[in-house]
C-alpha positions in Angstrom: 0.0 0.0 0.0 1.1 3.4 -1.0 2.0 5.2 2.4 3.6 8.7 2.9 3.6 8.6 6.3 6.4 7.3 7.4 8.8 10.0 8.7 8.4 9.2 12.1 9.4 5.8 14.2 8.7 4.8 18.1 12.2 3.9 19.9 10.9 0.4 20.3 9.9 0.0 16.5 13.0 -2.8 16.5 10.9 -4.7 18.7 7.1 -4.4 16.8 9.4 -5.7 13.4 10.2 -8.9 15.9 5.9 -9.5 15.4 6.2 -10.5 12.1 8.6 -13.9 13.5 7.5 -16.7 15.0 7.1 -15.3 18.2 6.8 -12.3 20.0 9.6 -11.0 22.6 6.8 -9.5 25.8 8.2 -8.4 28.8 11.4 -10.1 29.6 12.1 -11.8 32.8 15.7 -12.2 34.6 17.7 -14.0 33.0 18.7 -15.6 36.1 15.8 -16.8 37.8 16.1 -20.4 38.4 14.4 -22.3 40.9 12.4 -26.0 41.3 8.9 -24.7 42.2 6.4 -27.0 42.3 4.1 -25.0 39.7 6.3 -25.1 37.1 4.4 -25.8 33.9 7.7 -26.3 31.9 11.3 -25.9 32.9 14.0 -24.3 30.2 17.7 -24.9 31.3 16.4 -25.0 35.2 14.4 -21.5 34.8 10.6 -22.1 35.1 7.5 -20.8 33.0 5.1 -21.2 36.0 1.3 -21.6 36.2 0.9 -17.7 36.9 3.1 -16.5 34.2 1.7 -19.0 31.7 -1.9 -17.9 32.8 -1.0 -14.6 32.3 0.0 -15.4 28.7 -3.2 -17.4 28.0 -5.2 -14.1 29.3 -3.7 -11.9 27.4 -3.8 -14.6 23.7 -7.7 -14.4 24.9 -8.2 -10.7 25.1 -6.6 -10.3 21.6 -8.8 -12.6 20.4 -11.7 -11.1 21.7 -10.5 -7.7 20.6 -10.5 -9.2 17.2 -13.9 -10.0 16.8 -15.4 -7.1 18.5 -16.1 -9.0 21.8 -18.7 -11.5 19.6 -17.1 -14.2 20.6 -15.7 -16.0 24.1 -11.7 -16.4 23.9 -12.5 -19.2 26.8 -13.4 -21.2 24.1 -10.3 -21.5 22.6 -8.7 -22.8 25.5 -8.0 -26.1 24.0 -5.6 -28.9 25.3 -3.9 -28.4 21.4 -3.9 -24.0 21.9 -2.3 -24.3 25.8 0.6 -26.5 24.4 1.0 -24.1 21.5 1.5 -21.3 23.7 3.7 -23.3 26.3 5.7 -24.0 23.4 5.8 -20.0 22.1 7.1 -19.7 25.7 9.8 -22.1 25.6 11.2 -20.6 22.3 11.1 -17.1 23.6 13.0 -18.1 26.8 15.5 -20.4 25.4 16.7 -16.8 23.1 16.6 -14.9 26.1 18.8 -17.8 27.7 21.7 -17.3 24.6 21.0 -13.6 25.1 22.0 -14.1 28.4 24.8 -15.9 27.5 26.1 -13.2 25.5 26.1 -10.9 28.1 23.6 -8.5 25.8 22.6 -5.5 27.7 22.0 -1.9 27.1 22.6 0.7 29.8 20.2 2.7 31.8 21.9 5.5 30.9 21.8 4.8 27.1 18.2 3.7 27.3 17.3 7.2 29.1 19.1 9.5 26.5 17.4 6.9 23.6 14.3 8.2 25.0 15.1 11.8 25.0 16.4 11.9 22.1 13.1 9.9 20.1 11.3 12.1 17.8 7.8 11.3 19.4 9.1 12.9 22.8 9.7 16.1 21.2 8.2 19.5 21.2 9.8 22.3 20.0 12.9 20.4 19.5 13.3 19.6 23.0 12.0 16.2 24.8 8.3 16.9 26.6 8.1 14.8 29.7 4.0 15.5 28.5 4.0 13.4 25.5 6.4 10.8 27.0 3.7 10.9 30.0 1.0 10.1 27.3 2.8 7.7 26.1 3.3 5.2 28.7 0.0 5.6 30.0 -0.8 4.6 26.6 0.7 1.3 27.3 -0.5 0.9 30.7 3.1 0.8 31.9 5.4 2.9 34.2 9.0 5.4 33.4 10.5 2.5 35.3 9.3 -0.5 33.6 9.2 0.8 30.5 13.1 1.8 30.8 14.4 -2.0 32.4 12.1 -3.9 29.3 13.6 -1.6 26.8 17.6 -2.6 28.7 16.9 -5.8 27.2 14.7 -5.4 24.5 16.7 -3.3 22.6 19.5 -5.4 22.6 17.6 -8.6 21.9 15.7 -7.0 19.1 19.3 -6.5 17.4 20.1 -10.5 18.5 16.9 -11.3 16.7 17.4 -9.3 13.3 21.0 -10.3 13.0 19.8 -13.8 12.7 16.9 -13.1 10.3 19.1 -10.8 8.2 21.6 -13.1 7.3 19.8 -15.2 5.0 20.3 -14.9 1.4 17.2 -15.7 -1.3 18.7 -17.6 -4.4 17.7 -15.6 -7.5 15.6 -18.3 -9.0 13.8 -19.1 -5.8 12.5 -14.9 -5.6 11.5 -15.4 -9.1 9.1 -18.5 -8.5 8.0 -16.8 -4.8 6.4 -13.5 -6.5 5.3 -15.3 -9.5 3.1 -17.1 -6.7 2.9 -14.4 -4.8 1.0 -12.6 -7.8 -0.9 -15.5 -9.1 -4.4 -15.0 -8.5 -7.7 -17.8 -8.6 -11.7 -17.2 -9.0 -13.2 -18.8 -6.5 -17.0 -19.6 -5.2 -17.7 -20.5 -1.3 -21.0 -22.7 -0.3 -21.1 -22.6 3.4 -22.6 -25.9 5.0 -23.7 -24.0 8.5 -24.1 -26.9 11.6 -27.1 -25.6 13.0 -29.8 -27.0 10.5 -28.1 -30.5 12.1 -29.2 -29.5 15.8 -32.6 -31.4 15.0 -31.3 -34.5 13.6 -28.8 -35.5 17.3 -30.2 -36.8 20.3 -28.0 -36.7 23.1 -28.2 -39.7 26.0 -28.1 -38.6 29.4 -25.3 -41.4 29.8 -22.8 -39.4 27.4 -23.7 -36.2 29.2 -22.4 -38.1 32.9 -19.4 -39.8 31.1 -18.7 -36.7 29.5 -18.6 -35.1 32.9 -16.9 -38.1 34.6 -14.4 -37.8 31.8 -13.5 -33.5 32.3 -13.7 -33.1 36.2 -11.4 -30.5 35.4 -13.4 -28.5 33.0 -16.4 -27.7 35.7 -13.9 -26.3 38.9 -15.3 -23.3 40.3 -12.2 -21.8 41.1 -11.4 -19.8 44.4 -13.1 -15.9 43.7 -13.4 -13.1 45.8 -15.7 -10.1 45.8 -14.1 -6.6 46.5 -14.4 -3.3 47.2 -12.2 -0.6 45.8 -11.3 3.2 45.5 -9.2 4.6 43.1 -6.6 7.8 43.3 -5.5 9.0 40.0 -4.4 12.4 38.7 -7.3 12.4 35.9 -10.1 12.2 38.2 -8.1 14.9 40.5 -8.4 17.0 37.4 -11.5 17.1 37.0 -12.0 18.8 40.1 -9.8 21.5 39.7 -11.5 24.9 38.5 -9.6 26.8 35.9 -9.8 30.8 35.5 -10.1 33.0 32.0 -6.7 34.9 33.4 -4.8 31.2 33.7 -5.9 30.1 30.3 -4.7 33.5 28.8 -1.5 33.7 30.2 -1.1 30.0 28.9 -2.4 31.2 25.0 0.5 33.8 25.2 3.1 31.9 26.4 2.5 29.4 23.8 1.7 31.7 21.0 4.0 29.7 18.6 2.4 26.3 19.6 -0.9 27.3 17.9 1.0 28.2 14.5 -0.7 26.1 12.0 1.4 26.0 9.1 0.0 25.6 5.1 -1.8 22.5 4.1 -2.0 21.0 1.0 -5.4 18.6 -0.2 -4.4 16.2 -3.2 -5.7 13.4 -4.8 -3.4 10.6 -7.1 -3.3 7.5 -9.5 -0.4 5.6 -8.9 0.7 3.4 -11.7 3.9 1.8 -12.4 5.5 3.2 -15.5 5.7 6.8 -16.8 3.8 5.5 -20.2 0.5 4.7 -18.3 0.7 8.0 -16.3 1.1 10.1 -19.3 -1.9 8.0 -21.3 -3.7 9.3 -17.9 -3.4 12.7 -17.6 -3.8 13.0 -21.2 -7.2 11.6 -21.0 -7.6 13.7 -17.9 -7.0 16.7 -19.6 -9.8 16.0 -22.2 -12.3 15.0 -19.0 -10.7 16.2 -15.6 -14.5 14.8 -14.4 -13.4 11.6 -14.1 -10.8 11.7 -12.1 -12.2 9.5 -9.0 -13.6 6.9 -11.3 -10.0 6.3 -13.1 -8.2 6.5 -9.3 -10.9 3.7 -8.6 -10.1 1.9 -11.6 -6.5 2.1 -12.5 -4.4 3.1 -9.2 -2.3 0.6 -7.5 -2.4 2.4 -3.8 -5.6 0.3 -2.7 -6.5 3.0 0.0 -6.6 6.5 -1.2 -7.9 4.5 -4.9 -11.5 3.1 -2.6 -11.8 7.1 -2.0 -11.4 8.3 -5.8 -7.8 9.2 -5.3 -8.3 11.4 -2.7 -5.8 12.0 0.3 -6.9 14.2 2.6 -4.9 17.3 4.1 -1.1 17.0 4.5 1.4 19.5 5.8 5.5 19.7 4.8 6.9 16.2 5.8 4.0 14.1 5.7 4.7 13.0 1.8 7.9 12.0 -0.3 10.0 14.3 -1.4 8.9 14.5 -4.7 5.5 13.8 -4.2 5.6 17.0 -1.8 7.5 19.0 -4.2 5.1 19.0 -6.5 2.4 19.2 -4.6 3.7 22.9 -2.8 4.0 24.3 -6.5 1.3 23.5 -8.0 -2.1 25.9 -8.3 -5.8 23.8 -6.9 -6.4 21.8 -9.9 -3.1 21.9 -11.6 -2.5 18.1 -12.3 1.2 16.2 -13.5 2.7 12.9 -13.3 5.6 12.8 -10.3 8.1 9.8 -10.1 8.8 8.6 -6.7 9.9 5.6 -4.6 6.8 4.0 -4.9 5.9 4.3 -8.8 4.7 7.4 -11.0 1.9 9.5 -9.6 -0.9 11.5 -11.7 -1.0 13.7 -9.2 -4.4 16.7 -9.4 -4.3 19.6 -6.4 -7.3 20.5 -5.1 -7.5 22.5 -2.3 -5.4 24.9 -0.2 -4.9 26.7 3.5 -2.6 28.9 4.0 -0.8 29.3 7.4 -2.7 30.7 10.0 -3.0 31.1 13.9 -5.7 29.3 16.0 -7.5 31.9 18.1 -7.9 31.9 22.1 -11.5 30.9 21.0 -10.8 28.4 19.0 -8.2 26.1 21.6 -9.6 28.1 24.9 -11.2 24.3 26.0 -7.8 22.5 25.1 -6.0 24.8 27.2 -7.9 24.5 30.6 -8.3 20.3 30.2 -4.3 20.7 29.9 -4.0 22.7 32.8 -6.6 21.1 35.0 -4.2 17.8 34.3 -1.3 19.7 35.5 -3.0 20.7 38.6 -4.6 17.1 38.8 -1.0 16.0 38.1 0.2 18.3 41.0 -2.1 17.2 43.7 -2.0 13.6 42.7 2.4 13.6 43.5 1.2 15.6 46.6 -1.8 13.2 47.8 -0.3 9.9 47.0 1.8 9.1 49.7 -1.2 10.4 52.0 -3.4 7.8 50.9 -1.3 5.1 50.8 -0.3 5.5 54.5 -4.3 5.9 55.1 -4.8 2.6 53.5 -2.3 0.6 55.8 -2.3 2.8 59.0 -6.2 2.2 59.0 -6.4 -1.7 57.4 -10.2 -2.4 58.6 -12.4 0.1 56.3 -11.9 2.2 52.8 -14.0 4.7 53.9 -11.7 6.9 55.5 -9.8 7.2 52.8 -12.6 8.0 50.2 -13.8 10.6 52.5 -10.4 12.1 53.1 -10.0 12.1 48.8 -13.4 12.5 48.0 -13.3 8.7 45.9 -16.0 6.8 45.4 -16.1 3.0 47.0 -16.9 1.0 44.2 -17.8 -3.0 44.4 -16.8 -6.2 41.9 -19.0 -8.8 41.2 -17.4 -12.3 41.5 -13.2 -12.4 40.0 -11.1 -15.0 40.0 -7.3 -15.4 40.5 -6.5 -16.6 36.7 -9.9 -15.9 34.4 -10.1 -14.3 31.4 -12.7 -10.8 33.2 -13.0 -7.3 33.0 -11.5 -6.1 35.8 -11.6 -2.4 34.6 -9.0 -1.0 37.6 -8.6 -4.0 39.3 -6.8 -5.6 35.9 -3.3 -5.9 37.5 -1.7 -9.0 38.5 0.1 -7.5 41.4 -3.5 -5.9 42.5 -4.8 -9.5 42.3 -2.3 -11.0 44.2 -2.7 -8.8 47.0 -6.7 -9.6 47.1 -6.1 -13.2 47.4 -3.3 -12.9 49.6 -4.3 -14.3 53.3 -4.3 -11.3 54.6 -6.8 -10.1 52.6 -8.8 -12.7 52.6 -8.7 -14.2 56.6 -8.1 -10.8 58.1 -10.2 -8.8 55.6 -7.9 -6.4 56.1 -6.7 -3.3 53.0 -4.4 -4.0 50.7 -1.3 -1.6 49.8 -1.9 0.8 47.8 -1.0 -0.5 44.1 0.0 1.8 40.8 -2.0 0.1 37.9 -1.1 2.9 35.6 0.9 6.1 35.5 -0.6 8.4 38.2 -3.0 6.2 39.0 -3.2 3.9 42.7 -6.0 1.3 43.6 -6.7 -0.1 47.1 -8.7 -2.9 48.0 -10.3 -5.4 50.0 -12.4 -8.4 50.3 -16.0 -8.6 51.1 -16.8 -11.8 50.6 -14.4 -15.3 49.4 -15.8 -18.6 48.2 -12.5 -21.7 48.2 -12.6 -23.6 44.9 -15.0 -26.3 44.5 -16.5 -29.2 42.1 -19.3 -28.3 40.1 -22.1 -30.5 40.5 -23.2 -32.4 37.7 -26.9 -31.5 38.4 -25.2 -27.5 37.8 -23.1 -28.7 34.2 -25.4 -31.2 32.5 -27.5 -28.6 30.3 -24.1 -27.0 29.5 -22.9 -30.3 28.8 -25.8 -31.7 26.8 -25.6 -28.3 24.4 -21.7 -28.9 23.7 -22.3 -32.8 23.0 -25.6 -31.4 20.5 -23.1 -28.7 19.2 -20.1 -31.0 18.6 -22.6 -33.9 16.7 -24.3 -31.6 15.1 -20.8 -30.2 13.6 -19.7 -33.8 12.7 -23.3 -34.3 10.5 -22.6 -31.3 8.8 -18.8 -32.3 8.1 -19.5 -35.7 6.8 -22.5 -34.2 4.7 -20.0 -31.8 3.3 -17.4 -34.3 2.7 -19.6 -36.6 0.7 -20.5 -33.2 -2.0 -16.7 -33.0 -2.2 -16.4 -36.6 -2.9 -19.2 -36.1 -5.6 -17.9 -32.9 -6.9 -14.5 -34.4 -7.2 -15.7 -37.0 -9.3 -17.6 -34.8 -11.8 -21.4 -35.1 -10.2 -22.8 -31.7 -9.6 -25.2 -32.5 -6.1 -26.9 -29.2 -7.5 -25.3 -26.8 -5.3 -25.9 -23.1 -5.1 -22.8 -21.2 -5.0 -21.9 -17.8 -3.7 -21.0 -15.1 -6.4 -17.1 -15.7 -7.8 -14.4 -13.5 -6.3 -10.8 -13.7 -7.1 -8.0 -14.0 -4.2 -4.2 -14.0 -4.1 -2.0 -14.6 -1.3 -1.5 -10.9 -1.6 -5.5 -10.1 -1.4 -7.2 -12.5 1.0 -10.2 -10.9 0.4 -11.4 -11.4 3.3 -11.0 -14.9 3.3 -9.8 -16.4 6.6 -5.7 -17.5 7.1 -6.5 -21.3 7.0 -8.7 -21.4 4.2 -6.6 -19.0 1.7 -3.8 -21.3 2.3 -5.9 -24.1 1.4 -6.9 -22.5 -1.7 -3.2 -21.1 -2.7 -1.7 -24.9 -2.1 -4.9 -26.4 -3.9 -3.4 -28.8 -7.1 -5.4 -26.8 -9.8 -3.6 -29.2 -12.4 -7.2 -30.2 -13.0 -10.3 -27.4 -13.3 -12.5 -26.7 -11.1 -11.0 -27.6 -8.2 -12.5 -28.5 -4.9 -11.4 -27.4 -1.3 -13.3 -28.9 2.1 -12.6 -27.1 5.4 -14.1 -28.2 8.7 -14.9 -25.8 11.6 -14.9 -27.3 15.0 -18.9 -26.1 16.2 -19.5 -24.3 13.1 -20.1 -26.7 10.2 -18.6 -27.1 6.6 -17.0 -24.6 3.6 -16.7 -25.6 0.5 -14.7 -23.8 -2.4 -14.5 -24.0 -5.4 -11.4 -22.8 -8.0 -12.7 -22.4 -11.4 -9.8 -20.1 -12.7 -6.1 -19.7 -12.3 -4.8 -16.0 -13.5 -0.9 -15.9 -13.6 0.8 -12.8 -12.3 1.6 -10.0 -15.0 5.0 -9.5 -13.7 7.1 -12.3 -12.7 10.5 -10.2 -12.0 11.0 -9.0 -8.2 10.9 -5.5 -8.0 12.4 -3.8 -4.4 9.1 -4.5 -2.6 8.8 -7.8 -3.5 12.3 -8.2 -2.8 12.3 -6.9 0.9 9.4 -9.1 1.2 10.9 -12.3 0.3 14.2 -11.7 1.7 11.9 -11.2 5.2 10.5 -14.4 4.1 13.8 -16.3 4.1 14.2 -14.3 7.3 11.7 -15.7 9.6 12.8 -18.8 8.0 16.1 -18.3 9.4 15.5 -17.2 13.0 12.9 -20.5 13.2 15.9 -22.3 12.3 18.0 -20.6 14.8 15.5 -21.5 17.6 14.8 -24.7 16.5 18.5 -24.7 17.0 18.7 -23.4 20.6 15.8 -25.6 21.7 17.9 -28.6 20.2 20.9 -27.7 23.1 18.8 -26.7 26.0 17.1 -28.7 28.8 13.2 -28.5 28.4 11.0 -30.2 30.6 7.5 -29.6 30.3 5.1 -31.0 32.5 1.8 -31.9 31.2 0.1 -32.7 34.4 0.1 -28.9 35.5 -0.2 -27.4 31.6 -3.9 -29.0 31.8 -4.7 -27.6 35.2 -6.8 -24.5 34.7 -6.7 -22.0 37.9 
């Protein structure tokens, strides 16, 4: 995708390239904690992954997931005997490299880490780092100046481990030729979705599988030890917002940051980008003739898939936001001026259409933006000033939260039920060290406060129990109409499969079973289309020696998808170009650094214990 964008990169960006490998590198643990406990779910040259830190993971796979699909569907579900060993084993790779970074004796300095972070463009205002934005920042990643300074001491440096690896490989010649040549190759296919739920009517369930089924996953129907809490929170936001702001403060702020609200010219454009200089010219010639149609050749003929959905357009830009040459152009030209600019990317017919000058924004206009900034400063202010207060209040006087609310003017808020390892929304309370303290026995015997804890930047939580239930057994009586819709769910799935394996078997042979197909689409491994990961590589890899071709997919719970390739459309343009290079060499890559750990988890000493990788606390 054409993107001009790109000017500006986070200090960590060495670490989000490390997402595109096998694995990604979280927060790093010392390298030298060994130990033998008991709760070990796997063991990596004597240094444990233990039940909490590997529950931790398996939250945080689960809240992605949910994240993905809009919170439609329960990431519990996923938490399969086959997707727990999948992330042990993610685990295990990512410790035996910190292990070898360890053994290299790869560390960056506090120091160095510090002036990294005053020197990164993002911190800057005026040239100079803003202890504002780098505020924003981190309580953008819910983290704290300390954390985020000992993770980057090693991720920095492991990040450089990692890309050394992957950037050694070398791509043959003939093997980048074939790779984009497949790469570009497109097929027509047609879906017909055999759903499970038509199915439901035809299973009938007896009460003996429901009991053996329940027999048979004890496990699966613990009511694990919960709590239910009461909390207050202290944070420099809500402080803010009870801090009044005068006319007089807000006016001697607009003047002292007169240059601040300097907007300088903008620049509206829209494009076509194309690859060579002969189908830009044919263009703009035809533009000339009909400058109406403008959007409807973007939409038709431009090779930057975003700004070509919106006829071309792309939006407001200011000095440093494009390419060079692309900006060039674009700050001589007069509103609807069009020509064709080469850049990086390809050759641009480029049309400007609108203009703003530079200008000042009024007291008016940013008089609202001013007092919330200075209401955080004060909140900011009294929060440093208040936070020590409250959390002596909350251990000198253990039995209640109420003087301490009163004191702060907080709010006691209450939980419902939470658990020490779920996948919940905890809203304040989402902090492992927070949740330790609440099921500490302290906390739950004495009933007594728990320290006060920093979730977030400028922002502390205390809390304490109200009422504790131990883990316990479900009763079958409780889990046998849970039970009894899985079993009907799961049948029902395995009717649907075998009636959608028989149509393949029939279309393979040349019957047609009279099906009704969806409307053809075409898909690359470029252009998924919107087709799902595991079903575009069953199309790509499909033997299409033979047309049509047939594809069957099953879907644990969700029935049957057939597709079918009726076409096979061979890339235009077989020769890598620099994209398609980078690409593939990243390719080769990943390649490499699975090698490489495949490599260290060949030397090291990995025991994984199965026993406590199926316990679920």
């Amino acid at each position: 995708m054409f993107d001009f964008v790109t000017k500006n990169k986070r200090i960590v960006q060495v670490i989000l390239a490390l997402l595109t490998l096998p694995f990604a590198i979280w927060g790093i643990e010392s390298y030298t904690r060994f130990g033998g406990r008991g709760d070990a779910v796997a063991t990596v040259n004597g240094s444990d992954i233990t039940q909490r830190e590997f529950a931790e993971a398996m939250s945080a796979q689960q809240e992605r997931v949910r994240q993905m699909f809009g919170g439609r569907v329960d990431p519990r579900a996923l938490d399969t005997p086959e997707a727990r060993r999948a992330l042990v084993d993610q685990m295990i790779d990512r410790r035996v490299v910190v292990t070898e970074a360890a053994r290299r004796h790869l560390l960056m300095s506090r120091a160095a880490v510090i002036e990294a972070i005053t020197e990164a463009p993002e911190f800057q205002d005026g040239g100079k780092f803003s202890p504002d934005k780098y505020a924003a920042y981190l309580a953008g990643r819910n983290t704290t100046d300390q954390r985020y300074v000992q993770e980057l001491q090693t991720d920095l440096p492991l990040g450089r481990l990692v890309n050394s690896v992957g950037a050694s490989a070398i791509t043959p010649r003939a093997v980048a030729v074939r790779l984009v040549a497949l790469e570009g190759q497109k097929r027509e296919i047609a879906e017909l979705r055999i759903p499970a739920q038509p199915f439901l009517n035809q299973v009938t369930i007896d009460p003996a599988q429901v009991k053996a089924y329940y027999d048979s996953h004890l496990g699966d129907f613990e009511q694990p030890e919960r709590v239910r809490a009461e909390y207050v929170v202290l944070s420099a936001e809500q402080l803010a917002r009870q801090e009044q702001v005068s006319d007089a403060e807000i006016k001697a702020a607009y003047e002292s940051r007169a240059a601040q609200y300097q907007v300088d010219e903008e620049r509206r454009a829209s494009h076509i980008l194309v690859k060579t200089k002969a189908e830009a010219d044919k263009l703009l010639a035809e533009l000339k003739k009909s400058p109406g149609q403008f959007a409807e050749l973007a939409k038709k003929y431009s090779q930057d898939p975003g700004s070509a959905a919106k006829g071309g357009d792309l939006g407001w830009f200011g000095r440093g936001m494009m390419v060079k040459p692309f900006e060039e152009a674009a700050f001589k030209m007069k509103p609807n001026d069009m020509a064709v600019v080469q850049s990086e990317y390809g050759f641009h017919v480029l049309r400007l259409t609108g203009v703003q000058g530079a200008k000042s924004r009024g007291l008016d206009e940013v008089k609202k933006e001013i007092a919330m900034d200075l209401a955080r400063q004060k909140g900011a202010r009294k929060y440093a000033e208040a936070a020590e207060n409250f959390s002596n209040m909350v251990y000198e006087q253990p039995d209640s939260l109420k003087p301490v609310a009163e004191r702060f003017k907080l709010q006691v808020q209450t939980t419902g039920w939470v658990a020490r390892s779920q996948a919940q929304e905890l809203g304040a309370l989402d902090n492992p060290k927070l949740i330790a303290a609440l099921f500490s026995s302290d906390a739950i015997k004495n009933r007594r406060n728990t320290d006060a804890v920093e979730v977030a930047p400028n922002t502390l939580v205390a809390a304490r129990v109200i009422e504790y239930q131990p883990a316990a057994q479900r009763k079958f009586e409780e889990a046998k109409e849970e039970i009894g819709d899985l079993l009907r769910r799961r049948a029902a799935a395995d009717l649907a499969r075998k009636d959608g394996e028989a149509k393949l078997e029939r279309l393979r042979k040349g019957d047609d079973p009279g099906l009704k197909w969806a409307s053809p689409r075409t898909v690359s491994r470029r252009e998924a289309q919107g087709l799902p990961g595991d079903v575009l590589r069953r199309v790509v890899s499909a033997d299409v020696s033979k047309l049509p071709a047939y594809v069957g997919i099953a879907f644990p719970e969700g029935g049957y998808l057939l597709v079918r390739i009726s076409k096979v459309i061979e890339a235009d343009n077989k020769i890598p170009d620099q994209q398609a290079t980078q690409r593939i060499n990243q390719l080769y890559g990943t390649a490499q650094f699975q090698a490489y750990v495949a490599a260290l988890r060949a030397r090291a000493d990995i025991e994984v214990r199965q026993a406590a990788l199926t316990e679920k606390k």
